[in-house]
C-alpha positions in Angstrom: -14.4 27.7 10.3 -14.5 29.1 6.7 -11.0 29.5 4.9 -8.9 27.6 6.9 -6.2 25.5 6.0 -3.8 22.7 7.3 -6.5 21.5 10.4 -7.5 18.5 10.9 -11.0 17.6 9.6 -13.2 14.4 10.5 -14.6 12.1 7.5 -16.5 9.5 7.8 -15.5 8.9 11.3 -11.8 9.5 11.2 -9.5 12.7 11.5 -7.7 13.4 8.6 -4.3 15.8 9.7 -2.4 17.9 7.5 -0.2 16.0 6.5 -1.4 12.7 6.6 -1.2 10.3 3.2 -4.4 9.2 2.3 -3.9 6.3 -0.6 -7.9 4.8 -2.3 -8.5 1.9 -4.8 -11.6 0.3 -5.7 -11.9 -1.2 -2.8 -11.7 1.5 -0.1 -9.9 4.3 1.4 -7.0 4.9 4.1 -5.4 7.4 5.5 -1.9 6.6 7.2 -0.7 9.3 9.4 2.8 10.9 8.5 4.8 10.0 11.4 4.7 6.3 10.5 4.3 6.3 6.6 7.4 5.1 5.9 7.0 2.4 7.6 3.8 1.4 6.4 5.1 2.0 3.1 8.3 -0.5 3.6 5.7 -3.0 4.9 3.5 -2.6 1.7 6.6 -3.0 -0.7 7.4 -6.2 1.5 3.9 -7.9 1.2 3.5 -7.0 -2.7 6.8 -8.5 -3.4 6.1 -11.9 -1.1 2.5 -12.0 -2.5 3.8 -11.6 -6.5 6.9 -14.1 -5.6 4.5 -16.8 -3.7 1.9 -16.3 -6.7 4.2 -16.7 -9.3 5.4 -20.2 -7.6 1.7 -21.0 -8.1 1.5 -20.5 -11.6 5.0 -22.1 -12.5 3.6 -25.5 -10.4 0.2 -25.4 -12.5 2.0 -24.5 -16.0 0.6 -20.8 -16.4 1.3 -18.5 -18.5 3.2 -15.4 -16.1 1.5 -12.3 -16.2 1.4 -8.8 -15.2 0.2 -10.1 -11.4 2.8 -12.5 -10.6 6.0 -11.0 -12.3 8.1 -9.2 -9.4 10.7 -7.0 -11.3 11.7 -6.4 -7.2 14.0 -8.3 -6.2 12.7 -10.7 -2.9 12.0 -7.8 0.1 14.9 -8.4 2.4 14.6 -5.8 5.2 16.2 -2.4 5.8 
């Protein structure tokens, strides 16, 4: 299959389609197929913004100094 374009190809196990967002950090690798993206992306936003909001709560409590990790510039996720 030389010199094709927009298939689907396997990696490590799992089909990759054209299309498809793949997103990697240090700590690994996903690939989230288009037709639910969005979603998965709204869902994201919505964690990150309870996670920073729940952290920062943390650090006020124990007297920290705020930081990059805990300061939301989102306002609280509130649905669609």
């Amino acid at each position: 299959m030389p010199n094709q374009w927009n298939v689907p190809v396997a990696i490590g196990g799992v089909t990759v389609n054209p299309g498809d967002v793949i997103a990697a950090d240090g700590d690994g690798v996903i690939v989230v197929p288009r037709a639910i993206a969005k979603g998965v992306a709204k869902y994201a936003h919505q964690e990150l913004c309870n996670d920073k909001n729940t952290r920062r709560e943390h650090y006020e409590k124990l007297g920290w100094e705020l930081d990059e990790s805990v300061i939301n510039f989102q306002k609280k996720y509130e649905g669609d």
